[in-house]
TORDREN-181830 format. One line per field, with one value per residue: residue in one letter; x, y, z of N, C-alpha, C, O in turn; residue number from 1. Coordinates in pm, 1 decimal. Atoms other than C-alpha are relative to their C-alpha. Last residue first. Layout:
! TORDREN-181830
type <- [a;...]
nxx <- [X;...]
nyy <- [Y;...]
nzz <- [Z;...]
caxx <- [X;...]
cayy <- [Y;...]
cazz <- [Z;...]
cxx <- [X;...]
cyy <- [Y;...]
czz <- [Z;...]
oxx <- [X;...]
oyy <- [Y;...]
ozz <- [Z;...]
seq <- [NUM;...]
This chain:
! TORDREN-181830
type <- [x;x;x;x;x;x;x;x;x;x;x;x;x;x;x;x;x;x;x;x;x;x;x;x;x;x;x;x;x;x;x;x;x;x;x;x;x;x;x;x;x;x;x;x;x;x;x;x;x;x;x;x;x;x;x;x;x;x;x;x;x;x;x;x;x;x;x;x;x;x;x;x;x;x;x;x;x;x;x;x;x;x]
nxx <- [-181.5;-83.2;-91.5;26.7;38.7;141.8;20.8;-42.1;104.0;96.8;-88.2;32.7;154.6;37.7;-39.0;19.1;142.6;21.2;-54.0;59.0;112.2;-54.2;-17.2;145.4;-30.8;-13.5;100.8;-52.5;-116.1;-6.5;-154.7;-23.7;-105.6;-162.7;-112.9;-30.1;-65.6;-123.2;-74.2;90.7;73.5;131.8;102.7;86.2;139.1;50.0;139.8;-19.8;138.5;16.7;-16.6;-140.7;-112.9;-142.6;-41.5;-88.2;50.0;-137.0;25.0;-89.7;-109.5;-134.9;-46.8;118.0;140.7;15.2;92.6;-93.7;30.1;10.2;45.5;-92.0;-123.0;-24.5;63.1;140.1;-33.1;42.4;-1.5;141.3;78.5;66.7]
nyy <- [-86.8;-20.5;120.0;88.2;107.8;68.7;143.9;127.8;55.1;-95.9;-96.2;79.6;-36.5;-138.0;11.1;102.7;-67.4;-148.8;-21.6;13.4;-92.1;-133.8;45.3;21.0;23.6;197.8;79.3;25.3;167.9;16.5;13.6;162.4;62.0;-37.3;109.1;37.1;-81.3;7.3;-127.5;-50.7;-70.0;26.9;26.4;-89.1;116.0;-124.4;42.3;91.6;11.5;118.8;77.6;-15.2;-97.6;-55.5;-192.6;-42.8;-9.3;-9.2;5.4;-90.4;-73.0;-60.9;-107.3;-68.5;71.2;57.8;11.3;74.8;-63.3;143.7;22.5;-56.4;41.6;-126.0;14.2;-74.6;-132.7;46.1;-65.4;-120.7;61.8;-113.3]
nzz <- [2.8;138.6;39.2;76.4;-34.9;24.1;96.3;-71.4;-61.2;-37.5;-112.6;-108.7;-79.1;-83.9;-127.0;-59.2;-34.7;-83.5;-116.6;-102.2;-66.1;-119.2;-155.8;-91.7;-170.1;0.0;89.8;151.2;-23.3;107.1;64.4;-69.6;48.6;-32.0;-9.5;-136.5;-103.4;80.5;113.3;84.0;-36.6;24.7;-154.5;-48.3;-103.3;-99.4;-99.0;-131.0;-34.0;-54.8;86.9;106.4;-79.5;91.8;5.0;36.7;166.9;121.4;123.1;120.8;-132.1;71.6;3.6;122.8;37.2;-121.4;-71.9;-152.4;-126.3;-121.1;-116.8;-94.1;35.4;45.6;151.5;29.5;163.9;146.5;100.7;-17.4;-0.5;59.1]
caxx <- [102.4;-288.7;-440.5;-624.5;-567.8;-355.3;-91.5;-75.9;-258.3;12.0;365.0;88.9;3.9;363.3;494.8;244.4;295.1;656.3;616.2;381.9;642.2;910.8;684.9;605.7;1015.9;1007.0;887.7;1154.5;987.4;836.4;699.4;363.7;232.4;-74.3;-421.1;-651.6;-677.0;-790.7;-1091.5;-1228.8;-867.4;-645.9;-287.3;-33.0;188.8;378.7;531.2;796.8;844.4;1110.1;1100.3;1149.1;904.4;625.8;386.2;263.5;20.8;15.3;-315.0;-343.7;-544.6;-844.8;-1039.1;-1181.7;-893.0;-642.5;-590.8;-342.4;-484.8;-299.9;-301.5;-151.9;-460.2;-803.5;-934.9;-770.3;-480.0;-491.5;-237.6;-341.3;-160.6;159.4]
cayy <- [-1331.8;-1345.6;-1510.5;-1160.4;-1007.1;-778.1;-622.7;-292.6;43.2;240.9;21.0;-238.4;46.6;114.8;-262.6;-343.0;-25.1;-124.5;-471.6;-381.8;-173.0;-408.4;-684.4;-471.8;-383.3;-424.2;-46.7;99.7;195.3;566.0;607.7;583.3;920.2;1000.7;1007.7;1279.3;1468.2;1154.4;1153.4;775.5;728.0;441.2;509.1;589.0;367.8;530.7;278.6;373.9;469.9;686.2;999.9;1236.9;1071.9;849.3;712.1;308.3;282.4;127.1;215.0;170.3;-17.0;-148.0;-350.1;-694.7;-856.5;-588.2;-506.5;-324.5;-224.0;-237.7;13.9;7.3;-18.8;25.6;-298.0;-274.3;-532.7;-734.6;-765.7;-878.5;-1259.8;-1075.1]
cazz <- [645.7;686.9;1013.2;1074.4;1435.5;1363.9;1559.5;1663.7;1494.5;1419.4;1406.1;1263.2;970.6;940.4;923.9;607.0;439.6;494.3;349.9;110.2;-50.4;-9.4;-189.7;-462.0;-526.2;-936.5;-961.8;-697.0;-353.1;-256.5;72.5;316.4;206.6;394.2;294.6;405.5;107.8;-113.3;79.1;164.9;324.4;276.3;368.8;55.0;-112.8;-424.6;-648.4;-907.6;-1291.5;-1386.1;-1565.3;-1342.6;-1079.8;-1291.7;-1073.0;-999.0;-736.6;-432.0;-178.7;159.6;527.1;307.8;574.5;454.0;645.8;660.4;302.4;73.9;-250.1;-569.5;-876.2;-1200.6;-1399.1;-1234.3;-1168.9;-840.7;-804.6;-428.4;-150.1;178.4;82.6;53.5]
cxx <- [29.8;119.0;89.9;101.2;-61.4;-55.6;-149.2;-52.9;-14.7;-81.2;-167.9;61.7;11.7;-113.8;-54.5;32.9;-8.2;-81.0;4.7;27.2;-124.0;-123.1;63.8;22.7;-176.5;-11.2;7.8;-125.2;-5.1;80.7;-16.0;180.9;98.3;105.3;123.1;93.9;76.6;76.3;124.8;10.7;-120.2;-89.6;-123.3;-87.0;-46.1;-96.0;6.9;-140.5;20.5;-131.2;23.5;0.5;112.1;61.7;111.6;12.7;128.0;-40.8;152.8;25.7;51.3;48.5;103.6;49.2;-36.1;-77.5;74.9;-139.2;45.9;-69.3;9.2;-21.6;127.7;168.8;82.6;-40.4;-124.8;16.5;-96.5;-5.4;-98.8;-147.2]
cyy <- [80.4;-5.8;-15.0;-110.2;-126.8;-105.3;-38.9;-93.2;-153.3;-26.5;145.6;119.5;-110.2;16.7;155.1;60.1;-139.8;78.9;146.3;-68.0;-59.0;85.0;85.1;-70.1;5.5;-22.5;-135.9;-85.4;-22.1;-117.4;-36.8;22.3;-138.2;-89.4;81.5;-86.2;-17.8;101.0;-27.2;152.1;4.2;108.1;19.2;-44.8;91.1;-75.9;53.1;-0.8;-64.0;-21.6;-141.1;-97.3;20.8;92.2;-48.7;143.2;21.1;37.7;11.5;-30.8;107.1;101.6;65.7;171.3;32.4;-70.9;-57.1;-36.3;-83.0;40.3;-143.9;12.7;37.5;-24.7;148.5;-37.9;51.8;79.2;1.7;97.4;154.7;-31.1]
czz <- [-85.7;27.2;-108.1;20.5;-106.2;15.8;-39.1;-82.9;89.6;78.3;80.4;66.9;135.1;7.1;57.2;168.4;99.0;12.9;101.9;127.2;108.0;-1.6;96.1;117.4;49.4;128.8;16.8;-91.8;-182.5;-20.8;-133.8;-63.7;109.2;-81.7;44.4;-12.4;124.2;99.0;20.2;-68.9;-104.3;62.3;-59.7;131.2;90.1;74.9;100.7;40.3;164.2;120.5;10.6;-70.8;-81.6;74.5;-53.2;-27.2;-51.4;-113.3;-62.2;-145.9;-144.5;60.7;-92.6;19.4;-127.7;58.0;175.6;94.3;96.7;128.8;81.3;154.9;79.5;-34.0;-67.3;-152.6;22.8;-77.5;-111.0;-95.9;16.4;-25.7]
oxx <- [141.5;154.1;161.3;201.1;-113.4;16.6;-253.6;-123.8;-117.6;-96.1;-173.1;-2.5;-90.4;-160.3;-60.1;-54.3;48.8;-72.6;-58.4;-54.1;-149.9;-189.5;14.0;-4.8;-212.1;-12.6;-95.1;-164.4;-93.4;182.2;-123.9;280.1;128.2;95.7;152.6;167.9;167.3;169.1;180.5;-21.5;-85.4;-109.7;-124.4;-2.1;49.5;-189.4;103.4;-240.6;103.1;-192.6;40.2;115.3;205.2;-23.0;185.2;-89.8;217.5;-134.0;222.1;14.6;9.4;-8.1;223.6;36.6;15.0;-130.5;183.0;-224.5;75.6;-48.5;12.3;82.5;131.7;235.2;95.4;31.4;-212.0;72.6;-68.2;-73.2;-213.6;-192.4]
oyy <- [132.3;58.7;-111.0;-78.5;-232.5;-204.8;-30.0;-90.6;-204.2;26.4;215.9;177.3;-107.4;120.4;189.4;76.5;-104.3;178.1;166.8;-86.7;-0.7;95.8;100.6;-14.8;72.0;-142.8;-203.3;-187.0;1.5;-138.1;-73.0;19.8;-155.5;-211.9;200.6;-98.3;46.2;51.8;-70.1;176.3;14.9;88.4;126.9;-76.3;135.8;-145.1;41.8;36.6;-150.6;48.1;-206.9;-141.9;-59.4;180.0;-147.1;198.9;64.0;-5.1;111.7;-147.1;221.3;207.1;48.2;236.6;19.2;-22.1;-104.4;51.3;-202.1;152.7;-258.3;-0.1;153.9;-71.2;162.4;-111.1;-21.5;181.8;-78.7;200.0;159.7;41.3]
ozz <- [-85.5;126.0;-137.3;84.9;-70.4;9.7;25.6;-183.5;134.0;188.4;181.3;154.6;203.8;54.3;175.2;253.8;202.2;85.4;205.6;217.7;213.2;101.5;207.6;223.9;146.8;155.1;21.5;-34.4;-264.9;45.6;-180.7;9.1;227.4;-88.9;54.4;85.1;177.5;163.1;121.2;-185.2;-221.9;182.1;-119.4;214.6;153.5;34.4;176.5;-21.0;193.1;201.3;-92.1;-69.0;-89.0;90.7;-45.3;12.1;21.4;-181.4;-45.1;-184.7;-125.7;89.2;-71.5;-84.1;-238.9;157.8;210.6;109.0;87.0;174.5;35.9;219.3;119.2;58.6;-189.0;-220.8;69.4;-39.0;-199.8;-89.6;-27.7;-114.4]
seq <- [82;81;80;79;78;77;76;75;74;73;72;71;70;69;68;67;66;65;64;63;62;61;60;59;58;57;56;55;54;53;52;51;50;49;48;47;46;45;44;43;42;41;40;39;38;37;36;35;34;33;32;31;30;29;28;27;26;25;24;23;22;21;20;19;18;17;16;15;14;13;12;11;10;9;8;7;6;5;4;3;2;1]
């Protein structure tokens, strides 16, 4: 999870690709439980795309599957990150 970092902004994480931010985790409340919403990195908010919803304690699943659906998009990367 090495392309994971926290935003300053509470609850938040950004997903990188290198220096490229590929999507955004955040925690959300849904009915009353809290999960993590991972989104696709857009400068407008409009344009993102929902990535999925993954259980609050499951950060590594989420940036696993933001992980495999920006390679499934844009092919493998060429950082040295795992």
């Amino acid at each position: 999870m090495s392309q994971l970092q926290r935003s300053p902004e509470p609850g938040v994480w950004l997903v990188f690709d290198r220096s490229r931010r590929i999507a955004i985790v955040r925690v959300v409340e849904v009915q009353g439980r809290k999960l993590l919403r991972s989104v696709t990195f857009h400068d407008d908010p409009a344009q993102r795309q929902l990535i999925g919803y993954f259980p609050e304690d499951g950060m590594k699943l989420a940036v696993e599957c933001t992980w495999a659906e920006y390679v499934k998009h844009t092919g493998p990367s060429t950082s040295n990150r795992k």
